[in-house]
C-alpha positions, 0 to 999 in steps of 0.5 A, a space after each residue: 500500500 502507498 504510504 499517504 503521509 510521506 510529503 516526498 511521495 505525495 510531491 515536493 519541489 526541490 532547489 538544488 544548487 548544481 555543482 560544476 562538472 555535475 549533470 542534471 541526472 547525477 542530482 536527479 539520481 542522488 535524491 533519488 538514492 538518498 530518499 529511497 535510503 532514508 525512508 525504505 522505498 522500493 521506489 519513487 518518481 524523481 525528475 528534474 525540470 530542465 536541463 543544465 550543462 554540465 560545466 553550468 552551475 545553478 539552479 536545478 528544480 528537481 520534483 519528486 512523486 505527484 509533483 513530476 506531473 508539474 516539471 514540463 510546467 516548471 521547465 516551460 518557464 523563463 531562465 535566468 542566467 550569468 554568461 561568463 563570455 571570452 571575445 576573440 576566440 571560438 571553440 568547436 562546442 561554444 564553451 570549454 568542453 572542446 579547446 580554443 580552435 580560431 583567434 579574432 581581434 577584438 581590440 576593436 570592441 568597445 564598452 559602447 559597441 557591446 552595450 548596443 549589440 546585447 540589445 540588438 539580440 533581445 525579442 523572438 529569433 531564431 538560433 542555431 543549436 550547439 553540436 555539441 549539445 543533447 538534441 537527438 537527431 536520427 535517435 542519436 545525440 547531436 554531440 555524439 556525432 560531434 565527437 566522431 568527428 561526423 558532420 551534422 545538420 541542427 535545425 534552427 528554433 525559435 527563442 525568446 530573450 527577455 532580457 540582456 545586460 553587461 554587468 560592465 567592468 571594462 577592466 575584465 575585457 575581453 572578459 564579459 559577463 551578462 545578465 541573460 533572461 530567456 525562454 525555455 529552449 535558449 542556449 546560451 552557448 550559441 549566443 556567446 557564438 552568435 554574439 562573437 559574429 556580431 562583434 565582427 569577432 569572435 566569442 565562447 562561453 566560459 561560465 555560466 550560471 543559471 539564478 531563476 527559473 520562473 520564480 524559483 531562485 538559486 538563493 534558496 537552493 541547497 548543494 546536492 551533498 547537502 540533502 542527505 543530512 537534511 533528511 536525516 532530521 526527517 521523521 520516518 512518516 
């Protein structure tokens, strides 16, 4: 018979602070295993609402029991993130998974023309997914062919940025960072690609972190190491 009084099987929703090298699944899986440990579960419905890459830090909102029935809702909302971007250089995946393949001058950039063109990137447009990401294409993931070295064609999608700012510090070029507020389904990794281009330069990723999801925020989230002990001061219901 379904225990009625565990507050995990009936639903909760989890914040979790995804450390960095991290999968979305490894959190997942963790709570997972911790909550099937502490309370004797032969199982229990555990998902994750949203994706993050694994060399992202951030907001992770993960559902257990009846409460994955509200993940697509959750993960449909918009994002908030901090892009840490390089100008002048590109890698084959957008960010530091691959290494720096081509170098751009970017003397050229200035704190007028980055201010300017983050506005030129902000409504409904279409963007091109990263190869190197999980977009499944014939079965396969996108990166797997991208790691074979095969070629590949990724469709484009539509995206919505709400919003975007330079956190200015001139100091940092060509180092900048930026306040991104996006819909669901947006890569930031192709943004800092496509935001190269517009700079007549070029551009990667080289931390990100996502702070909001709707009206969730990472200030309330715990690190995933963290929840283990959390339950332990759980009744057993």
């Amino acid at each position: 018979m379904e225990n009625t009084t565990n507050p995990y099987l009936l639903g909760k929703i989890l914040l979790f602070d995804k450390p960095y090298r991290w999968t979305s699944f490894d959190v997942a899986k963790k709570v997972k295993f911790l909550l099937k440990k502490r309370f004797q579960l032969k199982d229990i419905k555990v998902g994750h609402a949203g994706t993050l890459d694994p060399l992202a830090t951030g907001l992770i909102i993960v559902c257990t029991g009846k409460a994955t029935k509200l993940i697509d809702g959750i993960q449909s909302q918009a994002k908030e993130y901090i892009a840490n971007i390089k100008l002048g250089e590109t890698t084959p995946s957008y960010d530091l998974e691959t290494e720096v393949d081509k170098t751009f001058p970017h003397e050229h950039i200035t704190a007028e023309m980055i201010t300017q063109t983050l506005q030129k990137f902000i409504g409904e447009q279409e963007q091109t997914p990263p190869i190197f990401s999980a977009k499944k294409i014939d079965g396969k993931r996108a990166y797997t062919y991208a790691r074979n070295g095969e070629d590949v064609v990724m469709k484009k999608a539509i995206v919505n940025m709400y919003d975007l700012e330079w956190v200015i510090n001139e100091k940092k070029l060509p180092w900048i960072d930026v306040r991104i507020a996006c819909s669901k389904g947006t890569y930031i990794r192709s943004f800092a690609y496509d935001f190269g281009l517009a700079l007549q330069s070029g551009a990667h990723l080289t931390g990100l972190r996502r702070t909001k999801i709707g009206d969730y925020k990472v200030e309330n989230a715990i690190n995933p190491d963290s929840f283990g002990d959390l339950l332990l001061k759980e009744p057993e219901f």
